[in-house]
C-alpha positions as MATLAB code, in Angstrom:
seq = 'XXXXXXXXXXXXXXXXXXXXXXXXXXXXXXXXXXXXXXXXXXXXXXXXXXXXXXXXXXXXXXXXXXXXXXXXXXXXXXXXXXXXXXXXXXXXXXXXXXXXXXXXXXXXXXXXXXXXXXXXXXXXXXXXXXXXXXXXXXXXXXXXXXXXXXXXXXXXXXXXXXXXXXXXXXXXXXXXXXXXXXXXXXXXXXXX';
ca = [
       0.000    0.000    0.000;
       3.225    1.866   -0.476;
       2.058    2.593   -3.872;
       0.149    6.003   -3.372;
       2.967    7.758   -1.934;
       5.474    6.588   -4.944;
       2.648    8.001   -7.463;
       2.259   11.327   -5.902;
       5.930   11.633   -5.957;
       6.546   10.471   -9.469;
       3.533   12.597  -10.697;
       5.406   15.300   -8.688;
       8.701   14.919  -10.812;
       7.096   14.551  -14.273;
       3.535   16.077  -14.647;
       3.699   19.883  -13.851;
      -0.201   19.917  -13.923;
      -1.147   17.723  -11.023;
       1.503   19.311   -8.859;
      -0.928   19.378   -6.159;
      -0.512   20.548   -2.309;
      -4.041   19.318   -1.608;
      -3.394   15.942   -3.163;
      -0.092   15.553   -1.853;
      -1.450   16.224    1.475;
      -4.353   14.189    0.969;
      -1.876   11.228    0.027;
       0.296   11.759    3.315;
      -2.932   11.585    5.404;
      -4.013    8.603    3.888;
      -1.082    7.224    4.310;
      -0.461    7.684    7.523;
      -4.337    6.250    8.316;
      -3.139    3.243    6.260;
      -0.671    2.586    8.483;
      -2.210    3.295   11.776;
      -5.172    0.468   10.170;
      -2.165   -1.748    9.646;
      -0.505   -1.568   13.172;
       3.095   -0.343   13.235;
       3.882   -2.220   15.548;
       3.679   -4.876   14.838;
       5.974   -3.651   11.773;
       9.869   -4.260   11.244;
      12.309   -4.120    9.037;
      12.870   -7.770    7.439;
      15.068   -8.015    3.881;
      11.743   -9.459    2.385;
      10.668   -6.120    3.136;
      12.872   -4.436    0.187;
       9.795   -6.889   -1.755;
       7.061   -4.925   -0.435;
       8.577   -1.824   -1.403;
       9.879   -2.709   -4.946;
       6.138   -3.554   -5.238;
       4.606   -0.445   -4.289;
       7.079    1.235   -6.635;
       6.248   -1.067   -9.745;
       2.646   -0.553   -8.664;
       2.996    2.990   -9.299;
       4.508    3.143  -12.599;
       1.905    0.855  -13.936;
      -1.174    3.077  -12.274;
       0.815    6.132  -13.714;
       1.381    4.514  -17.177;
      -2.688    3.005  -16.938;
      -3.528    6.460  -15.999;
      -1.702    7.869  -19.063;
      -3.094    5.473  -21.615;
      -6.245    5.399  -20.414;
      -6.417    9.446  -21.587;
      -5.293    8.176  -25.080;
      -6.995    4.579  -25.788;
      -9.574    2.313  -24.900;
     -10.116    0.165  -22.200;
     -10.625   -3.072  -24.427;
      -6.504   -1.739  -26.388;
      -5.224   -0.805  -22.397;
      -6.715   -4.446  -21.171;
      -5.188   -6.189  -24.405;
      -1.401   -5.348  -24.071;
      -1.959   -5.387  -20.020;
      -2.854   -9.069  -19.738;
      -0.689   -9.809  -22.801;
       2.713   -7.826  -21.563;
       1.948   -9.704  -17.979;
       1.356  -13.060  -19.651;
       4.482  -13.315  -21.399;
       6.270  -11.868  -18.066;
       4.794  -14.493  -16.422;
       5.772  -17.131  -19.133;
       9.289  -15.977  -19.058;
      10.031  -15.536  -15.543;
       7.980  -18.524  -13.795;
       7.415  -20.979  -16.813;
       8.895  -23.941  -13.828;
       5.960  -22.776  -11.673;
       3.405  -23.437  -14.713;
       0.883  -26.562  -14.337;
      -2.284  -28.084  -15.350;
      -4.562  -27.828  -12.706;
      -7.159  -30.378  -11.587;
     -10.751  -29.623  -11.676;
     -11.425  -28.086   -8.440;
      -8.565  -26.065   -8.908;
      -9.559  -25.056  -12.261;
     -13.071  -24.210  -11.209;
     -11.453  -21.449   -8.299;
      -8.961  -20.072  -10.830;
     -11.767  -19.267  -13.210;
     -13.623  -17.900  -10.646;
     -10.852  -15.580   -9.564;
      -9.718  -14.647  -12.722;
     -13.194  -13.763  -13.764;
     -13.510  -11.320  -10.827;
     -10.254   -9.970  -11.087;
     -10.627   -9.311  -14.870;
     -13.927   -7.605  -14.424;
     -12.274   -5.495  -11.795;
      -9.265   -5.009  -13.953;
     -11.712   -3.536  -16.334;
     -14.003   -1.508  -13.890;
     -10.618    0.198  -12.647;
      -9.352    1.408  -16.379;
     -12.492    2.992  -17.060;
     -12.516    4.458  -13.848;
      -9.370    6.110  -14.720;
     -10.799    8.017  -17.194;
     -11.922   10.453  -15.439;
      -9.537   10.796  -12.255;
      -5.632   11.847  -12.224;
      -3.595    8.412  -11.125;
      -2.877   10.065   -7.678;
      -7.021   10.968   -7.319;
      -7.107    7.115   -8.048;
      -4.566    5.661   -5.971;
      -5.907    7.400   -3.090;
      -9.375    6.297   -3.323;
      -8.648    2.670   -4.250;
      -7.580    3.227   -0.110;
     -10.910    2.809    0.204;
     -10.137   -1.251   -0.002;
      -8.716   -0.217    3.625;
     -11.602    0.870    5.089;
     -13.525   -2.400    3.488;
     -11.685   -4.793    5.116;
     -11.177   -2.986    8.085;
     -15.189   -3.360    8.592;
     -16.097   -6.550    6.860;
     -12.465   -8.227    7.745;
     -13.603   -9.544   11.557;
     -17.023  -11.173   10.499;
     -15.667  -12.623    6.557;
     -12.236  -12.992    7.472;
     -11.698  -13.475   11.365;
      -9.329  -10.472   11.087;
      -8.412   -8.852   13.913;
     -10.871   -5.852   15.242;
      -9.181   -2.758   14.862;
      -7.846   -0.903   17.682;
      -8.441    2.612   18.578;
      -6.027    3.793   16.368;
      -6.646    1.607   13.768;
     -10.199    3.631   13.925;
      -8.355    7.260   14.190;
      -6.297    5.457   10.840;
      -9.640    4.399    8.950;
     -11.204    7.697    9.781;
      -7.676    9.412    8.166;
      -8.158    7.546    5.278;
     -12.344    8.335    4.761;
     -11.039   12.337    5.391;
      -8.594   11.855    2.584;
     -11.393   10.392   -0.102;
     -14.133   12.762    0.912;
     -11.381   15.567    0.442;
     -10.560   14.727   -3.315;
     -14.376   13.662   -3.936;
     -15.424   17.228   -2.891;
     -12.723   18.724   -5.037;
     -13.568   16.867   -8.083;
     -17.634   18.163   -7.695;
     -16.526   21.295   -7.073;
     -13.890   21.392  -10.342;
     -16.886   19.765  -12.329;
     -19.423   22.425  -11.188;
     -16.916   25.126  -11.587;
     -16.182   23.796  -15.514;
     -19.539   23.541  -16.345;
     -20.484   27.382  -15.104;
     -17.821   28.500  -17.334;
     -19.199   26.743  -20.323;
];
């Protein structure tokens, strides 16, 4: 969940037009919920650690590069070379971890990579109409879902008071850029 804080960054660096304070801010506050949800302390430095972080960095380039493409090409192009590019990745780099699976197995993976493709989808059209930052802070929202749902689905631990304080952080953060993006709208459409 690294991820957000890598985008505004980047986004920082390379696109003068969504150099932000309010987003930037709204980033660092979500982030900082996100990891008051998560529990710091129970958090330590480990080597498979460097993993997690290489992650939220890759994660970012490809929500910045979706978010780019998406402004130029359609979701069914942006969805095509996706799933292709990570296909072949996936051919290349863990073709020893590739088998057949039985027919239970089968049945879940279809399941899951029905979901996860309609979601896949869902999320590039949704980036249409929101900057990647705008997007990477709302998809916190998952937080805030599994911080409810997580102890009666999941058996997840119920957060703690600060895990509340964190969750609240991160609701703050969404209902800031939601607000913004009505008021932009409204204020674009009085001009025309």
């Amino acid at each position: 969940m690294t991820y957000p804080l890598f985008i505004t960054i980047f986004s920082w660096i390379l696109f003068r037009e969504q150099r932000d304070p309010l987003t930037a801010g709204a980033v660092i506050i979500a982030f900082i919920g996100v990891w008051m949800v998560i529990s710091p302390g129970n958090v330590g430095f480990k080597l498979s650690s460097l993993w997690g972080l290489a992650s939220g960095i890759t994660a970012s380039v490809a929500i910045l590069y979706l978010n780019i493409s998406r402004q130029h090409h359609d979701t069914n192009t942006i969805l095509f070379f996706m799933f292709g590019g990570g296909t072949i990745m996936m051919l290349l780099i863990f073709y020893n971890h590739i088998f057949i699976p039985n027919l239970a197995e089968l049945y879940y993976l279809v399941c899951c990579a029905s979901i996860g493709i309609l979601g896949q989808y869902l999320l590039t059209i949704g980036f249409r109409y929101v900057t990647a930052v705008e997007g990477s802070v709302i998809s916190f929202t998952r937080i805030l879902l599994a911080a409810f749902i997580g102890p009666y689905l999941l058996d997840d631990p119920i957060l703690t008071g600060a895990g509340w304080i964190g969750a609240l952080l991160i609701f703050i953060s969404n209902t800031v850029l939601a607000v913004r993006k009505i008021n932009r709208q409204v204020g674009s459409e009085k001009v025309n």
